[in-house]
Backbone as a ProteinNet text record, in pm:
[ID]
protein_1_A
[PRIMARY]
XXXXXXXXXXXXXXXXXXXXXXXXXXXXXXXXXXXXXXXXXXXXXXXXXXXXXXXXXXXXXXXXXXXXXXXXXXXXXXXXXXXXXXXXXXXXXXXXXXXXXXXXXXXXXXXXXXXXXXXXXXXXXXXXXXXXXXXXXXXXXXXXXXXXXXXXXXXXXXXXXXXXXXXXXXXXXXXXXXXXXXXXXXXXXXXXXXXXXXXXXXXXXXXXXXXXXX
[TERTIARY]
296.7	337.5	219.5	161.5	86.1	128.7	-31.2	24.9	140.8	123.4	220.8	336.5	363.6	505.1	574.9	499.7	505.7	543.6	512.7	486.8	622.9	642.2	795.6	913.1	863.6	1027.1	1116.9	1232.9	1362	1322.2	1428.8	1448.7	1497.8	1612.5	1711	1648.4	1553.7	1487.4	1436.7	1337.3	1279.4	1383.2	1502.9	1631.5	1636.2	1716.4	1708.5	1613.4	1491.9	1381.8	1395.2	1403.2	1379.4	1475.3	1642	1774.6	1778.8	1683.7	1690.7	1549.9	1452.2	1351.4	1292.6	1331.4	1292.7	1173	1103.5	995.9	1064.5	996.1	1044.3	1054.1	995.3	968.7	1115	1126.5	1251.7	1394.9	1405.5	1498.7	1486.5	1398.4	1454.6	1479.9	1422	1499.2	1640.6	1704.3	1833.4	1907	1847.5	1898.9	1943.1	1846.6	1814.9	1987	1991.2	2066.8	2187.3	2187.3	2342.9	2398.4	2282.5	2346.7	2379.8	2339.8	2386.7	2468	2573.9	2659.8	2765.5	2721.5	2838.3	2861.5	2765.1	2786.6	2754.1	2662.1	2590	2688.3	2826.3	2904.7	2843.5	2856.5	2807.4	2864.3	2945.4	3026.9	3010.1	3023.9	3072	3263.5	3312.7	3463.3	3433.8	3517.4	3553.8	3537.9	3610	3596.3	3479.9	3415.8	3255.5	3226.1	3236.5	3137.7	3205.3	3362.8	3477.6	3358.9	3328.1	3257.6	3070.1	3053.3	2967.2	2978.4	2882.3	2913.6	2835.4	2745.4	2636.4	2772.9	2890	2963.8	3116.5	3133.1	3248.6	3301.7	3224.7	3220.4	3219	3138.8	3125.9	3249.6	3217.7	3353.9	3372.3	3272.6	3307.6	3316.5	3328.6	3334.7	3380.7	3496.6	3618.2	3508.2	3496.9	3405.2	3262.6	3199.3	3082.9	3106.8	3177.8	3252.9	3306.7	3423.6	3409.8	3364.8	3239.4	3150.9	3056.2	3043.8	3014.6	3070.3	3208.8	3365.4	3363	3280.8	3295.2	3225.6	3307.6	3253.9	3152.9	3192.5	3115.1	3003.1	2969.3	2838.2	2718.1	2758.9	2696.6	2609	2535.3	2432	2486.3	2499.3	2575.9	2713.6	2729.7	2875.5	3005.5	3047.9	3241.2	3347.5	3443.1	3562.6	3661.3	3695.3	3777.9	3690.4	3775.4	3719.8	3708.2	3614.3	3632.2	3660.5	3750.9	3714.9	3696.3	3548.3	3467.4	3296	3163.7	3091.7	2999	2923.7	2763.7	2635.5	2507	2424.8	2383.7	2346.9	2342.6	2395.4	2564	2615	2589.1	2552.6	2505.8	2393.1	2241.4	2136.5	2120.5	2216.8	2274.7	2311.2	2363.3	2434.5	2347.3	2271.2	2204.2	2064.7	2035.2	1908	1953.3	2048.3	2064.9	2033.6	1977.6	1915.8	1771.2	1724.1	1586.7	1483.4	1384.3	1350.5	1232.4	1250.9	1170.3	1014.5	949.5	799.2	702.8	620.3	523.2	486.8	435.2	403.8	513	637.8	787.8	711	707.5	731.8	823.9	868.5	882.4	1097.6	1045.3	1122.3	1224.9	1137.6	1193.1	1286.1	1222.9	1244.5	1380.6	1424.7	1570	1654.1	1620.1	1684.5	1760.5	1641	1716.1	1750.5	1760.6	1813.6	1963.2	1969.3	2105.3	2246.6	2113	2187.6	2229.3	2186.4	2194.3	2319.3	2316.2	2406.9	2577.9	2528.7	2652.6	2682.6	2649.3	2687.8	2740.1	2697.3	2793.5	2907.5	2868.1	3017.9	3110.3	3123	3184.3	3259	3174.8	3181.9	3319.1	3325.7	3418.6	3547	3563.8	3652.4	3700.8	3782.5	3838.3	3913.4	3988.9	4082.5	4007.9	3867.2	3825.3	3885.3	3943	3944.1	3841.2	3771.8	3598.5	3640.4	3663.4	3693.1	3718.6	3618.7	3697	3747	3934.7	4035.6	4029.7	4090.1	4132.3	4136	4248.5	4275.5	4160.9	4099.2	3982.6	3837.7	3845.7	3769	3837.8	3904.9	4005.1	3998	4048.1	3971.6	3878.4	3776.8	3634.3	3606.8	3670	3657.6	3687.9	3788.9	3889.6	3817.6	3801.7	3725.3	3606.2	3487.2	3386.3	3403.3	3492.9	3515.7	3605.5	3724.6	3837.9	3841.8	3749.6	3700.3	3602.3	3519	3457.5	3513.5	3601.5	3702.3	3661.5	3608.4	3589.7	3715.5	3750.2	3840.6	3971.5	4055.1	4160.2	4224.8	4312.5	4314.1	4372.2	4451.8	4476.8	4402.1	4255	4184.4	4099.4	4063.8	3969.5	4040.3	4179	4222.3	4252.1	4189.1	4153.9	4060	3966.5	3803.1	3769.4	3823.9	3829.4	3876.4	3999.1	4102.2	3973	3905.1	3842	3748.9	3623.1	3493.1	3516.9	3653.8	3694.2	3728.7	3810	3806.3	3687.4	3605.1	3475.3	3421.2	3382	3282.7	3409.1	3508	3549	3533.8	3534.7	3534	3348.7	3287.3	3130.1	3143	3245.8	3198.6	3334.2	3425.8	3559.6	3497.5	3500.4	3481	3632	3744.7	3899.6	3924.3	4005.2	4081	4196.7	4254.9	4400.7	4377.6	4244.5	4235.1	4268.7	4346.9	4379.8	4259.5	4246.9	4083	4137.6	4126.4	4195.9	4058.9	3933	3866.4	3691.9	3605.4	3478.1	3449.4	3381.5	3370.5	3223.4	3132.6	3022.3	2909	2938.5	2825.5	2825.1	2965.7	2972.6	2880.7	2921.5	2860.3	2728.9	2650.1	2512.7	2449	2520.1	2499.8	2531.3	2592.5	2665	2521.4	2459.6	2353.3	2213.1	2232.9	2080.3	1975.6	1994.7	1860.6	1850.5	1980.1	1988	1880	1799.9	1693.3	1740.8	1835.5	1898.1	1812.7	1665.7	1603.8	1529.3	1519.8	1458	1551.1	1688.5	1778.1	1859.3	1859.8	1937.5	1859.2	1800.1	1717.8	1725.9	1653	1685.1	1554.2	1554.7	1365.6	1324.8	1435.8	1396.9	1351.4	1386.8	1295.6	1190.7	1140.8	1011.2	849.3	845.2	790.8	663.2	597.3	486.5	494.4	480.9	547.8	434.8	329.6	291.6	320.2	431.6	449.5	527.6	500.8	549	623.9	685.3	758.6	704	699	663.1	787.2
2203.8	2322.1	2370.9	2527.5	2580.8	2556.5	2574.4	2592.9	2713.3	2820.8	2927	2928	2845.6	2819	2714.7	2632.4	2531.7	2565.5	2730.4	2747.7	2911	2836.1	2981.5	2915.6	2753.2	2681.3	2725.5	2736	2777.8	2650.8	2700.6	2631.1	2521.7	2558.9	2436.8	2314.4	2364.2	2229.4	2147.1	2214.4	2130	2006.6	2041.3	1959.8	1895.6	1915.9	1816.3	1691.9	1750	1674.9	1552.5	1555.6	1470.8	1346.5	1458	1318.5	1299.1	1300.9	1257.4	1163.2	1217.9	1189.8	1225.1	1364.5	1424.7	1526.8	1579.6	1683.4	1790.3	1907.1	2064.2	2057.6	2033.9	2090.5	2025.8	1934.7	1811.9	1894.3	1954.7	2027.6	2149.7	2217.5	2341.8	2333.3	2192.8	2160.8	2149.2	2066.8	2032	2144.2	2258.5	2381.4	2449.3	2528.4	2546.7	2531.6	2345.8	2300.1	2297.8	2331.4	2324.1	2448.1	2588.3	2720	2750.3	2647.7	2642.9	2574.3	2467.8	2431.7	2472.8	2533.8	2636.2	2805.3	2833.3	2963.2	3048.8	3005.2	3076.6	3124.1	3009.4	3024.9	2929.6	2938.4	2880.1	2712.5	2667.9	2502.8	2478.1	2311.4	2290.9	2221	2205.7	2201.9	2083	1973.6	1900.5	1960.8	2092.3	2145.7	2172.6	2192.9	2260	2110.1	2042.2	1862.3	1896.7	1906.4	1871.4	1946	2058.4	2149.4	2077.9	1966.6	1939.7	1870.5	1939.2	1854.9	1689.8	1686.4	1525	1434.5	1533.1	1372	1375.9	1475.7	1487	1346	1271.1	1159.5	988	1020.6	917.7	866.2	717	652.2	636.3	658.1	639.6	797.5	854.5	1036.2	1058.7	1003.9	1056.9	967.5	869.3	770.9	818	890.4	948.9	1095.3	1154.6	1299.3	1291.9	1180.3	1144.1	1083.1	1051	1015.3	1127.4	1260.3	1331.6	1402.8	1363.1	1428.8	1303.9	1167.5	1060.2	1099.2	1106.1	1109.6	981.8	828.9	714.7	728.3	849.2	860.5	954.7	1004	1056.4	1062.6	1088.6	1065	1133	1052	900.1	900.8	792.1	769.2	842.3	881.4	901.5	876.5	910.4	834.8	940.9	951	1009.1	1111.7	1190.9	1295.6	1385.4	1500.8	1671.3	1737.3	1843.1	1927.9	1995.3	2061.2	2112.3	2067.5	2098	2073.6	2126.3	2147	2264.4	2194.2	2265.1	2212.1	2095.5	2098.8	1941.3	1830.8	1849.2	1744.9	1698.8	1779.9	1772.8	1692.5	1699.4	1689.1	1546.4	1557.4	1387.6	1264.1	1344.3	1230.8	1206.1	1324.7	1291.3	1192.7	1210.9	1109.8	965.3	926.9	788.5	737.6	837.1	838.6	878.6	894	910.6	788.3	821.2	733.6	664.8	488.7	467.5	466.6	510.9	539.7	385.8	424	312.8	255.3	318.6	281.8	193.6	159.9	138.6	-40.1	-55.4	-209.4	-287.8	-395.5	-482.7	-415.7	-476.7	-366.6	-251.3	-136.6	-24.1	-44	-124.8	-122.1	-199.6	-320	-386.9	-319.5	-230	-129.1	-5.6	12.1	128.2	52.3	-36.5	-130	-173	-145.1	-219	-61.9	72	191.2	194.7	144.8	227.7	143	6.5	-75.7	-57.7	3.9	17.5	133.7	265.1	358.3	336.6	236.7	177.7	130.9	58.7	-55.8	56.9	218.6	244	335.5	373.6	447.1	346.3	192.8	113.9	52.4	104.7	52.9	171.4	231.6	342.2	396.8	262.8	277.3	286.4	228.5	221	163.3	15.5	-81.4	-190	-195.4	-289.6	-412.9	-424.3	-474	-389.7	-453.9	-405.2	-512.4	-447.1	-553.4	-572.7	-633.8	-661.2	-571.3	-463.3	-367.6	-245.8	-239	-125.5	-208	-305.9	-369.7	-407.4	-381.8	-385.6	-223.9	-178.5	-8	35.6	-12.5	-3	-19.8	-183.1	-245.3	-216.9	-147.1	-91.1	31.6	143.2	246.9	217.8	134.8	109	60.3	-32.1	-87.2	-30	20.5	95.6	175.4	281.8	449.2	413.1	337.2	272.7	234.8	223.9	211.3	109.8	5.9	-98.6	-255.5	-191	-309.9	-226.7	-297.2	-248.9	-266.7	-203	-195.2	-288.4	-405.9	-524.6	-634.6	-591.5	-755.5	-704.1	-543.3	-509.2	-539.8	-553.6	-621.2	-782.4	-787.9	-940.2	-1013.7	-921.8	-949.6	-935.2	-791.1	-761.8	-910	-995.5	-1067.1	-1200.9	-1204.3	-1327.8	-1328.2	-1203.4	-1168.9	-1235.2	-1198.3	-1211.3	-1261.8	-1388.4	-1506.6	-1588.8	-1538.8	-1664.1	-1597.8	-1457.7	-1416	-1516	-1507	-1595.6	-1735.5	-1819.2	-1925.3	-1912	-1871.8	-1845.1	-1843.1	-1800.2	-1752.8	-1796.5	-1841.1	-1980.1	-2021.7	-2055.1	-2222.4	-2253.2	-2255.8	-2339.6	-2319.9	-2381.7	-2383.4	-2343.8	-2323.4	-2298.1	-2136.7	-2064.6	-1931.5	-1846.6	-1736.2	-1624.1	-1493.5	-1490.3	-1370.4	-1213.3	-1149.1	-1038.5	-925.8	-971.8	-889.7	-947	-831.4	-832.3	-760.5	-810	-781.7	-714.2	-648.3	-570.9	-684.6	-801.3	-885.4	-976.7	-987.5	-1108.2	-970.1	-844.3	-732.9	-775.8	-781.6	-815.2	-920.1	-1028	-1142.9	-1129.4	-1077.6	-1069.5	-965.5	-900.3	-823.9	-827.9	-944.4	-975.6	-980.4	-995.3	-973.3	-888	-741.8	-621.9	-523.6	-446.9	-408.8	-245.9	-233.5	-79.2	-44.6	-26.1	56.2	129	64.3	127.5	220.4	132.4	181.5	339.8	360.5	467.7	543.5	607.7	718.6	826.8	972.2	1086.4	1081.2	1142.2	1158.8	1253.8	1372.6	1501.1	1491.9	1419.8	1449.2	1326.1	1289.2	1207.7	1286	1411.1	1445.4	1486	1561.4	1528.2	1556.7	1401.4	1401	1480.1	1519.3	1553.1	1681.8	1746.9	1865.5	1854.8	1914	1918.6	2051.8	2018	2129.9	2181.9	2317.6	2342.9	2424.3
2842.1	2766.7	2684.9	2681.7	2633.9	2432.9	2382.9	2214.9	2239.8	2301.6	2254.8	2286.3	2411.2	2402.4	2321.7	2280.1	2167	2053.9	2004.3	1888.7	1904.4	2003.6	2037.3	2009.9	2050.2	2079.7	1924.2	1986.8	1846.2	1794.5	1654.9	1525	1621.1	1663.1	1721.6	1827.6	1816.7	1927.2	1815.3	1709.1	1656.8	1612.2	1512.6	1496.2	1569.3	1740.2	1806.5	1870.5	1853.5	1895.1	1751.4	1639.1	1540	1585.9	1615.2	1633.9	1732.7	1834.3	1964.6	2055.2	1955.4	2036.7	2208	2201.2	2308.4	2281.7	2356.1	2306.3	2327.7	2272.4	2293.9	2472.5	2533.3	2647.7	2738	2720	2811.9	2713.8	2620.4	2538.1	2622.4	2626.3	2712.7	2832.5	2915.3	3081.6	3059.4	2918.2	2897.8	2896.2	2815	2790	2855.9	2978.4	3094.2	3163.1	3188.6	3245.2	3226.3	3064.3	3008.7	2981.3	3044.6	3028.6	3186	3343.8	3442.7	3492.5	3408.8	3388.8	3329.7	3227.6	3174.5	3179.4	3283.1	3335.3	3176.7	3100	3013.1	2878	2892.4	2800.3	2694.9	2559.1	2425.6	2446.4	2506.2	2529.6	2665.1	2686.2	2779.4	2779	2895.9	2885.3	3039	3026.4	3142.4	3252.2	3265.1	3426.2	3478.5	3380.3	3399	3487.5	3418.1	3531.9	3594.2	3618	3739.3	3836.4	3831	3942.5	3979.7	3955.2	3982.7	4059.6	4208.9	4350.8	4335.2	4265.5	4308.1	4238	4138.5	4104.7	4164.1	4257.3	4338.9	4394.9	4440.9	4523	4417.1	4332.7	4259.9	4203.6	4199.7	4163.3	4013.8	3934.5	3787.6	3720.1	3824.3	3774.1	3633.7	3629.5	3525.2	3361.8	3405.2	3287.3	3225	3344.6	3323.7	3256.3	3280.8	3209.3	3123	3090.8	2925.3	2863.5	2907.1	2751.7	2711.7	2744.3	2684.5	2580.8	2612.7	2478.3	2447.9	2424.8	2364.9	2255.2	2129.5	1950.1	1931.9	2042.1	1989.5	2030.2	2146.8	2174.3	2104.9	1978.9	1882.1	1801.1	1769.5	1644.9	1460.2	1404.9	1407.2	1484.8	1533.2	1587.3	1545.9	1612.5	1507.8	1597.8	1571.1	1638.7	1727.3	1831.9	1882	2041.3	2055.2	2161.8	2124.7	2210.2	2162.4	2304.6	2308.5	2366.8	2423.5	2347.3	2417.3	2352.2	2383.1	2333	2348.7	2212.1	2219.3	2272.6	2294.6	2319.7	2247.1	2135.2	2025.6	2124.7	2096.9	2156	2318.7	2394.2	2523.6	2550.7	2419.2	2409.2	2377	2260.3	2203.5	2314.3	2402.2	2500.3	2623.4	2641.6	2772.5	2703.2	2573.2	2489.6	2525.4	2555.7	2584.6	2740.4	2809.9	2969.1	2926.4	2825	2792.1	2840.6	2924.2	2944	2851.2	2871.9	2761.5	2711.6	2590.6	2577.6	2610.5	2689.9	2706.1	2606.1	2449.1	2345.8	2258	2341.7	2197.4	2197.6	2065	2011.5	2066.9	2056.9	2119.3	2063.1	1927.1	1832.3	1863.2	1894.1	1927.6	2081	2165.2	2297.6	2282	2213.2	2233.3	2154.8	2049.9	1992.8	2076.4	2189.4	2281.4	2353	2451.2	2546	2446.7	2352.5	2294.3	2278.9	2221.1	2255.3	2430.6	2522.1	2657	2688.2	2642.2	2688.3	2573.9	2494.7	2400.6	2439.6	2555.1	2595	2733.2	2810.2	2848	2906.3	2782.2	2701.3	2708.6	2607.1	2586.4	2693	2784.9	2937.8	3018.8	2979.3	3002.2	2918.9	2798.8	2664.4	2642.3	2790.5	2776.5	2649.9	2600.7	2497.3	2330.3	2353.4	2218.1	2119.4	2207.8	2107.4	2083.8	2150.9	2109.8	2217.2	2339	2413.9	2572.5	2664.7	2783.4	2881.3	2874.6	2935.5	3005	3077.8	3231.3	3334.4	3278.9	3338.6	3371.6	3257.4	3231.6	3346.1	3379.2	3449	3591	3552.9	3738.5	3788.1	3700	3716	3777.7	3714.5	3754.8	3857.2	3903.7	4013	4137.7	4137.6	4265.2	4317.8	4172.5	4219.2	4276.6	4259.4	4332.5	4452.8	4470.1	4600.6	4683.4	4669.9	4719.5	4810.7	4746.6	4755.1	4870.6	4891.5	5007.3	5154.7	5132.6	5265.1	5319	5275.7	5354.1	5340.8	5208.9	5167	5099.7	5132.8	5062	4881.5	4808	4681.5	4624.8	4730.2	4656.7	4688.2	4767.6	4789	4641.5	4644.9	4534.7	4389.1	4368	4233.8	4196.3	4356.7	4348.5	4271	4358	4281.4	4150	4150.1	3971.6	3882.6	3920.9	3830.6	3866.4	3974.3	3969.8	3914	3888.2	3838.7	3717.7	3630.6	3486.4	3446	3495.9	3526.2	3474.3	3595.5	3599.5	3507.9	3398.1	3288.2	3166	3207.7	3065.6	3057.6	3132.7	3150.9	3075.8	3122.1	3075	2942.5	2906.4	2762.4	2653.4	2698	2623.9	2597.4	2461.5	2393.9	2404.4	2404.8	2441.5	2543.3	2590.4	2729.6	2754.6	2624.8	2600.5	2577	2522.5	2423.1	2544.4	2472.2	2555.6	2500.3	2689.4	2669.5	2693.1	2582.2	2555.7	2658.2	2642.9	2756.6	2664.6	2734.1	2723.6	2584	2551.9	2396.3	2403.6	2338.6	2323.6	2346.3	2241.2	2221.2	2385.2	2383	2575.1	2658.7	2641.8	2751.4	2730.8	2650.8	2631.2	2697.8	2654	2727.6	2853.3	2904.7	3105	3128.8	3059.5	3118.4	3066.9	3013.7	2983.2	3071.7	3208.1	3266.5	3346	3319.5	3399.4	3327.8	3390	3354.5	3342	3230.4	3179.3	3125.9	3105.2	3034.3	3150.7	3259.4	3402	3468.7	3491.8	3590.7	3468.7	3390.4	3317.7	3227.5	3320.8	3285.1	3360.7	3333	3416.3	3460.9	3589.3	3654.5	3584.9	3625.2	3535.7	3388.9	3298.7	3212.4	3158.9	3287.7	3282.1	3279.2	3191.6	3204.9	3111	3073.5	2956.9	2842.3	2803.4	2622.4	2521.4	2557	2462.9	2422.1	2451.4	2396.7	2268.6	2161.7	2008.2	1967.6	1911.7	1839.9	1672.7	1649	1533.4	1476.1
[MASK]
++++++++++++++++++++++++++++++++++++++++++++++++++++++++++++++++++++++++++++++++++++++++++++++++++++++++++++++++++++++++++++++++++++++++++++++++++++++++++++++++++++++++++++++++++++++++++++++++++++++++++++++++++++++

């Protein structure tokens, strides 16, 4: 990005660039993107994704579409759903696919590896009670495997009941305790050597950070 387009970007980028850590330039691809998603209306609304063909097919569709009306995915957090939602909030949610800076401390880096994985967590704790159950993981389970046509929907709520099974037994200290589901901190531990700071990112905005906002 030239100084002069640098020195054009709106007020509103600079803002978002501070609570997001994106540059001006990856803000107006978002922009861009979120005025061809919403047909150049001021919000976006559920139907708007519903009409997006790359997630027609996908099995976590409905999970991936509400966590953008997810309040827990916010800067700062809050509680509940919206909606509909403005660019901010659009900008906010897609920053957690930001991919990460070569320069982050050791520090910075398990800090965002702990945001990507607590976005998530929450992509799966449909209910937003700080746990994902049985059911919300049999969910999951069926749709990935199901929708595949290779197996049918009661060997796939099989697997689901056994996966969860064997993550509790991992993680019981009693034998008798009843496991109400996956808790944030067990999610951590079940993905400690999944490499979410590589795999959940956008390509599109891998692109050159040195552009600044004034």
């Amino acid at each position: 990005m030239g100084i002069w387009q640098s020195l054009s970007s709106p007020p509103e980028y600079t803002q978002l660039a501070q609570k997001t850590g994106f540059t001006c330039e990856q803000i107006g691809v978002l922009h861009k993107r979120f005025k061809q998603l919403s047909h150049n209306e001021d919000t976006l609304r559920r139907e708007h994704f519903n009409a997006i063909h790359d997630l027609a097919w996908n099995p976590i569709r409905a999970q991936i579409i509400e966590a953008f009306f997810d309040r827990r995915n916010l800067i700062p957090p809050g509680e509940g759903s919206m909606e509909e939602i403005y660019l901010e909030e659009f900008v906010v949610v897609m920053s957690h696919f930001k991919p990460p800076s070569l320069n982050m401390t050791d520090e910075e880096r398990d800090s965002v590896r702990r945001e990507k994985l607590r976005f998530l967590f929450n992509m799966h704790d449909t209910d937003n009670d700080g746990t994902i159950t049985l059911q919300e993981y049999r969910h999951v389970v069926e749709e990935l495997l199901s929708r595949s046509g290779q197996i049918s929907k009661e060997t796939a709520e099989s697997i689901a009941d056994a996966a969860m099974l064997e993550f509790y037994s991992s993680f019981s200290q009693e034998p008798d305790e009843f496991y109400e589901g996956i808790t944030f901190e067990h999610f951590l531990k079940l993905l400690n050597s999944f490499e979410i700071e590589a795999k959940m990112n956008v390509r599109f905005l891998n692109m050159n950070a040195s552009a600044v906002c004034y």
